[in-house]
C-alpha positions as CSV (number, residue, x, y, z in Angstrom):
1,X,93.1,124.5,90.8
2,X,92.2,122.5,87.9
3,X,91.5,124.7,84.4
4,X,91.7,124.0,80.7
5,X,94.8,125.6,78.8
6,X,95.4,125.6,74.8
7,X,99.1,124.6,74.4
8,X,101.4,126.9,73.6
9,X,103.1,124.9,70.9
10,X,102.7,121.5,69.5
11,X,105.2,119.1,67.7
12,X,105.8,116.3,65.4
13,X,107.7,113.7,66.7
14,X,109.1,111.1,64.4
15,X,109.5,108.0,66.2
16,X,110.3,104.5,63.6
17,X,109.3,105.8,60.7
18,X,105.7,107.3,62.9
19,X,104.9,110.4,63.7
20,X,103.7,111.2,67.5
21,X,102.1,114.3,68.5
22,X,103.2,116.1,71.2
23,X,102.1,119.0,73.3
24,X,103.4,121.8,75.7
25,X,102.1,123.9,78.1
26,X,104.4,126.9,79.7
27,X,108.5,127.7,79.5
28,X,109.7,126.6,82.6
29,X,112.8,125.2,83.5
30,X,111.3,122.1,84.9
31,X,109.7,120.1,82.9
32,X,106.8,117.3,83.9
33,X,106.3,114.7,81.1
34,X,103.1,113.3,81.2
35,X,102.1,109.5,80.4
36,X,98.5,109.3,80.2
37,X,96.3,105.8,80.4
38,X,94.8,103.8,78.8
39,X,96.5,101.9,76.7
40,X,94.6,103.7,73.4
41,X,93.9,106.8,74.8
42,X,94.8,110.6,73.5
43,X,96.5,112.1,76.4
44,X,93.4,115.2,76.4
45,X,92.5,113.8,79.9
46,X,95.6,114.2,81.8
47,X,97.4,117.2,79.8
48,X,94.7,119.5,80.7
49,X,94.6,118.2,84.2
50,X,98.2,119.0,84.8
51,X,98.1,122.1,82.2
52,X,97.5,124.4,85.4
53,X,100.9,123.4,86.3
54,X,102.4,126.0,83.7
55,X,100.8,128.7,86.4
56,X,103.5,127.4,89.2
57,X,107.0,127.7,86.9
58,X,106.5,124.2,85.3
59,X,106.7,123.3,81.6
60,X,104.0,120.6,81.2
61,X,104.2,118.3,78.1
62,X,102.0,115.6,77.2
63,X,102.3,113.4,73.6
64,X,99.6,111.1,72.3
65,X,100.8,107.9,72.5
66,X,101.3,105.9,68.8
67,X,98.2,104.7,67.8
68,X,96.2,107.5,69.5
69,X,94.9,111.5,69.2
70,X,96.1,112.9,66.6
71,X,99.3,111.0,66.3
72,X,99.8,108.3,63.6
73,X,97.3,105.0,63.8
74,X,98.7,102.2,62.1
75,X,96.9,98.9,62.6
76,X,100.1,96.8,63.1
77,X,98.9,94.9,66.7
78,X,103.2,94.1,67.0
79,X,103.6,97.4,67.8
80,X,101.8,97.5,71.2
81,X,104.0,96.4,73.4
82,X,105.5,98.4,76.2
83,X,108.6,98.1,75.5
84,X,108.1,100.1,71.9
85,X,106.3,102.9,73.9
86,X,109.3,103.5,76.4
87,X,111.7,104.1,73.4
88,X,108.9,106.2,72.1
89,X,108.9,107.9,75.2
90,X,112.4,108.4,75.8
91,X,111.8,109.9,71.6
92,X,110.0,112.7,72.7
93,X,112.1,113.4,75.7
94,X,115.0,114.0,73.2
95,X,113.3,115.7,70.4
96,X,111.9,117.7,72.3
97,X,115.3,118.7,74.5
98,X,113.4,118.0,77.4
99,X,116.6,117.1,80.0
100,X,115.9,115.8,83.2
101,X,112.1,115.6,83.9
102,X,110.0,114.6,86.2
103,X,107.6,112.1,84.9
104,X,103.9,111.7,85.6
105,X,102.2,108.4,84.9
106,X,98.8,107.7,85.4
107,X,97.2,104.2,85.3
108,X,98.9,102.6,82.5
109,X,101.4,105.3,81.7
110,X,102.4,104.5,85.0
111,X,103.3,100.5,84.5
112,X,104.6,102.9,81.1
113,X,106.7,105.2,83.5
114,X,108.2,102.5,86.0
115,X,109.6,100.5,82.7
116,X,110.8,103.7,81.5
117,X,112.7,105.0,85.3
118,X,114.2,101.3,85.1
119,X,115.4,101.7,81.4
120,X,116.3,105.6,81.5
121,X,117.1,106.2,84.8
122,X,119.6,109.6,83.8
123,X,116.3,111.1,82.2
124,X,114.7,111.6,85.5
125,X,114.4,114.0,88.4
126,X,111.5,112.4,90.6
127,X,109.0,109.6,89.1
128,X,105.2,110.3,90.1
129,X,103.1,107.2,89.8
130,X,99.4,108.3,89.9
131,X,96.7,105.6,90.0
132,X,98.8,102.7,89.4
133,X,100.2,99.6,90.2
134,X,103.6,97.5,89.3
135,X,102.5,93.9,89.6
136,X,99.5,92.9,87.2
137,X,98.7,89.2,88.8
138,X,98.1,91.2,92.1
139,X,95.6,93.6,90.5
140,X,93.7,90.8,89.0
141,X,92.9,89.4,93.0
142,X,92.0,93.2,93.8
143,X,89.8,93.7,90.6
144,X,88.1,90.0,91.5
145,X,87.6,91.4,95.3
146,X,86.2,94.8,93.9
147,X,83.6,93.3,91.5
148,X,82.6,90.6,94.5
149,X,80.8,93.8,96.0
150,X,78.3,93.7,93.4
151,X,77.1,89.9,94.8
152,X,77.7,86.4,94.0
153,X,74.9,86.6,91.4
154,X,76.4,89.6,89.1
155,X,79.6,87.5,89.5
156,X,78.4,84.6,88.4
157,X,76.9,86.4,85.4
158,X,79.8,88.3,84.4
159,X,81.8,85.5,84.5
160,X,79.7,83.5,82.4
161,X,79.7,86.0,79.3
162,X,83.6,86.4,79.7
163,X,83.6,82.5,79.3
164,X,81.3,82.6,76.4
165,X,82.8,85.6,74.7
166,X,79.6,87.9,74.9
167,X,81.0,90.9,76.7
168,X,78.9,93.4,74.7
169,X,75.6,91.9,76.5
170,X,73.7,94.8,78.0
171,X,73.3,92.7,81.2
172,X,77.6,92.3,81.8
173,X,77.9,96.4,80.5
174,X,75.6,97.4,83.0
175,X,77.7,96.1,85.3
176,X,81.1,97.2,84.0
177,X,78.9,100.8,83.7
178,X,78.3,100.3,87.9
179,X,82.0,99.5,88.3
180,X,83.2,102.2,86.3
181,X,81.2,104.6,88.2
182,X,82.6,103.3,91.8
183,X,85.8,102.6,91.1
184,X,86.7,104.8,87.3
185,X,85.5,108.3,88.2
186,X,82.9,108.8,90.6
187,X,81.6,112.2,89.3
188,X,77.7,112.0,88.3
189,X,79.1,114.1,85.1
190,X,82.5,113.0,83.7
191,X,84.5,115.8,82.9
192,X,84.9,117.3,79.3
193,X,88.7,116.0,78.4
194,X,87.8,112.7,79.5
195,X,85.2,112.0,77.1
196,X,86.8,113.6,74.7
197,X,89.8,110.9,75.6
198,X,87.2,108.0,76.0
199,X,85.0,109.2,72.6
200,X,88.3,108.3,70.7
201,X,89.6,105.4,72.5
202,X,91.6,103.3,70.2
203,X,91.0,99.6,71.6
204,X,93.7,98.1,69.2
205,X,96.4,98.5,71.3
206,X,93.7,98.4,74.8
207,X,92.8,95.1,74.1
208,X,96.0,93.9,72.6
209,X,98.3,94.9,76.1
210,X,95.2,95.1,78.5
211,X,92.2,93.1,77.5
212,X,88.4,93.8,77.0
213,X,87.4,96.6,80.0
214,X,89.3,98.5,82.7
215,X,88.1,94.8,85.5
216,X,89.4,91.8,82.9
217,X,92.8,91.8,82.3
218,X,93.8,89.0,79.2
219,X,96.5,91.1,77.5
220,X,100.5,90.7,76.9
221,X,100.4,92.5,80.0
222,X,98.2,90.3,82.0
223,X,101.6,88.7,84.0
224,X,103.7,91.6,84.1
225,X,105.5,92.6,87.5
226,X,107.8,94.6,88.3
227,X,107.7,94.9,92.2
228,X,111.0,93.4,92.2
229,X,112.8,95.6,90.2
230,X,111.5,98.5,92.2
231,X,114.5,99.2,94.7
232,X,116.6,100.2,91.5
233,X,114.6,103.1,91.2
234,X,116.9,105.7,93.1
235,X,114.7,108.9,92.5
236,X,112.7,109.9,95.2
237,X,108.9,108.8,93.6
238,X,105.2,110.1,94.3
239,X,102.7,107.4,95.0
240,X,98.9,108.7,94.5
241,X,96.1,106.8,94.9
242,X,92.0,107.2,95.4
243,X,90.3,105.9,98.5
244,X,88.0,103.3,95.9
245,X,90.5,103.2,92.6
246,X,90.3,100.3,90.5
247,X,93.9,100.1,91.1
248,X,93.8,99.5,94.5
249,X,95.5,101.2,98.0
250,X,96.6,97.9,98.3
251,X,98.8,98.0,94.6
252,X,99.9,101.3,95.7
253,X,101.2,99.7,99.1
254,X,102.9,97.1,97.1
255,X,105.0,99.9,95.2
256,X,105.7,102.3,98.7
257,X,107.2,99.0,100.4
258,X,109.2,97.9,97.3
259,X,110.9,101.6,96.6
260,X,113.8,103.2,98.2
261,X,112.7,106.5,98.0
262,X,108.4,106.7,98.2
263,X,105.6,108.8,99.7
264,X,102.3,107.4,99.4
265,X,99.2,110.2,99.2
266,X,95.2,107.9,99.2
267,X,92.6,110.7,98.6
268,X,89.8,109.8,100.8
269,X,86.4,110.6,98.6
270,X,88.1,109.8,95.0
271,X,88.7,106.7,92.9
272,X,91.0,106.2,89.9
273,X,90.7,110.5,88.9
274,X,91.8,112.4,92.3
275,X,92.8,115.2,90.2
276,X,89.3,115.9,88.6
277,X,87.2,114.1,91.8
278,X,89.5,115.7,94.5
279,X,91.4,118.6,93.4
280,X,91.6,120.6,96.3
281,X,93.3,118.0,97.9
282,X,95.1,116.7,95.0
283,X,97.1,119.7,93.8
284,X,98.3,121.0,97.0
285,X,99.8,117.3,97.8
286,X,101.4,117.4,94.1
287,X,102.9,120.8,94.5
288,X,104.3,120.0,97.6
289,X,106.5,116.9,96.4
290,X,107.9,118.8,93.2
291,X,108.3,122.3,94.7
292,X,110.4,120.2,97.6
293,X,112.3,118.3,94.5
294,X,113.1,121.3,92.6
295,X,116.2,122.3,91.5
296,X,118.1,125.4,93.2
């Protein structure tokens, strides 16, 4: 189902004295607001993902995050925190008139979206939490188990640059490249909108809220957990997940058990990108939870 669509408008948002950029896709009367990963990224890899949407009666609408895209980039490293990006978020929602929405977060726009659905919980209609996790000390154990697969001896490596601080030797990115590759997207050719979104990564705010690379996690994030605050969270939620994600089944499980209201989808032959590595299954599964949440 997946296909490329220009937006059909675009819009300042001015968010603390910022301005965001935002983007929209179709007039229908539901809206899905997009939070796209990273942290640092331009949202180009998940807006024209979920563009297609517009096609089905849904008004899609995607925003680069501060400090991304074409949105403002001040170099201010107190400004990356997550709590500044969920009023940012809940910013757009308003400028933009959006109502109710059903918001998409994928990978860090979904720690992003669960912070939001536990600050804002009269903005939403459903919460869909795509490639994600809610407890960051857990992740850390599954990253450790994911990267044991490459032997004790790459381990050992790896963890002797991270202790010296050389991370950009070719010997630890070749295997952060092999990791990526099993557990990022496990296309031979990485689609289009995601290296345009990886080509103008900011790593300000990546490595100020995550750390160095998508398997080391040193960040003002690196302890943050929110498992326990998941049973607030009365809207009935989509949990997606990839077969080998770097964000595990098992950090998916952890969010299914916690919620009131879940359904948990784990696309067999895809890793942390079901809807460019699997969408024939991925769609369909999407489709299904929001036409079944729509509004009458």
């Amino acid at each position: 189902m997946w296909q490329e669509f220009a937006p059909d408008f675009q819009h300042d948002v001015t968010v603390d004295g910022y301005t965001v950029k935002a983007y929209g896709f179709g007039e229908g009367d539901e809206t899905v607001l997009c939070l796209n990963g990273g942290p640092g990224l331009p949202c180009d890899y998940l807006r024209e993902a979920h563009s297609c949407l517009k096609t089905q009666g849904y008004r899609v609408v995607a925003f680069d995050q501060l400090g991304t895209g074409a949105s403002d980039r001040p170099d201010d490293p107190s400004l990356w925190t997550i709590g500044r990006y969920v009023a940012e978020t809940e910013a757009v929602r308003q400028a933009l008139g959006l109502g109710k929405v059903h918001l998409l977060g994928h990978s860090w726009g979904g720690w992003l979206a669960i912070d939001y659905a536990l600050t804002h919980p009269e903005a939403l209609k459903t919460l869909i939490l795509e490639d994600t996790v809610a407890d960051m000390p857990h992740l850390a154990g599954e990253l450790e188990r994911l990267r044991g697969a490459l032997g004790p001896e790459t381990v050992a490596m790896m963890q002797r640059h991270e202790a010296e601080g050389t991370l950009d030797h070719p010997e630890y990115q070749a295997a952060i490249t092999i990791l990526n590759y099993r557990h990022v997207c496990r296309l031979a050719e990485w689609p289009a909108p995601v290296m345009r979104s990886l080509g103008d990564w900011n790593m300000g705010p990546y490595t100020t809220m995550q750390g160095p690379n998508e398997f080391l996690y040193t960040g003002n994030l690196k302890d943050w957990n929110r498992v326990p605050d998941l049973p607030r969270i009365a809207v009935p939620v989509l949990i997606t997940t990839g077969q080998h994600d770097e964000l595990t089944p098992a950090c998916a499980m952890r969010m299914k058990l916690a919620l009131r209201d879940a359904e948990l989808h784990v696309f067999a032959n895809s890793s942390h990108m079901p809807f460019y590595e699997e969408p024939g299954a991925y769609y369909p599964v999407l489709l299904d939870f929001l036409k079944r949440n729509r509004e009458e």
